[in-house]
N, C-alpha and C positions, 0 to 999 in steps of 0.2 A: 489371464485376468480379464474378467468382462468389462465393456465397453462404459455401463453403467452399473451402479448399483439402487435398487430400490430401498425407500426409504425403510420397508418391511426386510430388507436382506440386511440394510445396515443396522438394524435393531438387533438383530439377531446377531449379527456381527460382534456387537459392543455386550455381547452378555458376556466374555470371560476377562475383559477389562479388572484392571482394578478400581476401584470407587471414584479416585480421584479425576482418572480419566474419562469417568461413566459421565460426573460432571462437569468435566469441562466442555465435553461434548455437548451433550443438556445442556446446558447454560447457552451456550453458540445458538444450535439451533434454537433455541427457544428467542434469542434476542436479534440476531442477525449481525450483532455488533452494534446494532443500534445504542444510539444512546436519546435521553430524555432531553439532553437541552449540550449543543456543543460548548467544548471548553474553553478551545486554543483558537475557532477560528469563526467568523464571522457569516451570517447568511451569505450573502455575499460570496465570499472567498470558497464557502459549503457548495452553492451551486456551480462555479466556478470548476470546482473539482470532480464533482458529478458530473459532468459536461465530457471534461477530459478524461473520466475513468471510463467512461461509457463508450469512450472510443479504444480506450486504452486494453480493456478489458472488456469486452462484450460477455451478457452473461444474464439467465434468465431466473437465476438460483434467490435471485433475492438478496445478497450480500451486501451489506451496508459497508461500503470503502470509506465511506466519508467518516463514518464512526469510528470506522475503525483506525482509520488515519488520526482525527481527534483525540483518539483514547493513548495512539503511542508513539508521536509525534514528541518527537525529544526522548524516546526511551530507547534503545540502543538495542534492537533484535539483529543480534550478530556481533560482529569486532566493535562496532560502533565505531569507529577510524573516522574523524572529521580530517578534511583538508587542510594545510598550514592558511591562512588567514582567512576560511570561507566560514562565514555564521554559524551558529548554533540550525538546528536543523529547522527548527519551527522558522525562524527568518530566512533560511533557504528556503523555503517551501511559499512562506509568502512572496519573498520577491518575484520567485519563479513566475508565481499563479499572475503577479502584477505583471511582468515580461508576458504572459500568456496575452495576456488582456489588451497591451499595448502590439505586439505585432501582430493582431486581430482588429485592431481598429487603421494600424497602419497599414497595412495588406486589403483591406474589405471595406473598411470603415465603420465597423458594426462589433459591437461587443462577440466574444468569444461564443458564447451561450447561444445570441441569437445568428451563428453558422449555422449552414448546413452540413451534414457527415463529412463530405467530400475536400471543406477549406478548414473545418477544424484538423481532419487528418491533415493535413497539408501542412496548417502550422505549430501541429503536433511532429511533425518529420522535418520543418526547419529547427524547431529548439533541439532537435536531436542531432540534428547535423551541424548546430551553430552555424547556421544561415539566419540568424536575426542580429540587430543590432541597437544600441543605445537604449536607454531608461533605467528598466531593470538587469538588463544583461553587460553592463558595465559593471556591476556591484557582483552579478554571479554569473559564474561562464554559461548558458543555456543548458550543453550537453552534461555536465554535474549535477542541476537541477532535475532535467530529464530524467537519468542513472537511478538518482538516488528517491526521485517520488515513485519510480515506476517500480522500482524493488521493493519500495516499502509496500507499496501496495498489492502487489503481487504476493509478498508475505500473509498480507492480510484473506486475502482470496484461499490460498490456498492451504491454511490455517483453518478453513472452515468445513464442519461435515459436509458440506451440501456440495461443496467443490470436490470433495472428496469420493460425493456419492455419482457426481458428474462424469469422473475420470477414470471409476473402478478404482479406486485405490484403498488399500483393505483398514486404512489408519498404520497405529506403529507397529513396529516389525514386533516390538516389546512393550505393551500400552505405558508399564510404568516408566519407563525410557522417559516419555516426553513430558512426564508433570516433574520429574523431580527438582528440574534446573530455575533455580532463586536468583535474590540479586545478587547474592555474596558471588556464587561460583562466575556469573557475568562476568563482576567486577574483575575477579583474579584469571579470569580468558583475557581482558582486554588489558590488566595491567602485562602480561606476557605476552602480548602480541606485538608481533615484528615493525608495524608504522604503516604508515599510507602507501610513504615509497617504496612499500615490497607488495602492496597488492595486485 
């Protein structure tokens, strides 16, 4: 498998695709994930996330995380398993951003955003180790929040052609494989799935 693929290899790639997958692909690239105006989360909170995906994710592909966080944010890619008494995902994800914010101002004194690489990573690897305390992380454990933004967004990364053309990776093993799955078949994965406590 090579190291990269060109955007001329991946075309040629997606000619024996079926239709469906021709456009999901088309659609990606052509948007980035981008969206025209966020739903769920605030300028604010947008660049907030930008900040920390940028650390979290390095990457020159172009990939809109934030969009793509906005667009499935509260929609359940996977078992969707919440915690017994931890928020809906979109309120995990805010408090977290606000916990970001606060052991950024209480560590440096300075909002998150205006860190340099070096103390964003730093207090990127305290909420992952639950080395922070009080405000927002009395309401959510840190390393939950961590877990569960950084898988979401990973999801989104590598969900995209351009990550795909990054890594060499050829797309699906089977193209129609990956459009057929709806919300009904979701739903009845998640109504049979084992619980939190066996993950």
């Amino acid at each position: 498998m090579p190291d990269r693929l060109t955007p001329a290899e991946f075309q040629e790639l997606m000619e024996p695709w079926d239709e469906k997958m021709k456009a999901i692909a088309r659609e990606r690239l052509a948007t980035n994930f981008t969206r025209p105006q966020l739903q769920q989360y605030t300028a604010q909170e947008a660049a907030l996330m930008s900040a920390a995906l940028a650390r979290l994710i390095p990457q020159d592909e172009g990939v809109d995380l934030v969009g793509f966080l906005d667009a499935t944010t509260g929609n359940p890619l996977g078992r969707g398993d919440r915690r017994p008494g931890m928020p809906e995902e979109l309120e995990l994800f805010r408090q977290g951003l606000q916990g970001l914010e606060e052991a950024a101002m209480q560590r440096h004194g300075r909002p998150f955003i205006e860190l340099n690489g070096a103390e964003q990573d730093g207090i990127l690897r305290a909420v992952r180790a639950k080395e922070v305390q009080g405000g927002a992380w009395d309401r959510v454990p840190p390393d939950l929040f961590f877990k569960q933004f950084y898988r979401k967004a990973l999801h989104g990364y590598f969900a995209h052609p351009r990550a795909w053309m990054r890594i060499g990776f050829y797309g699906a093993s089977y193209p129609e494989g990956y459009g057929w799955l709806q919300v009904g078949e979701v739903a009845q994965r998640h109504d049979r799935a084992g619980g939190w406590d066996r993950l």
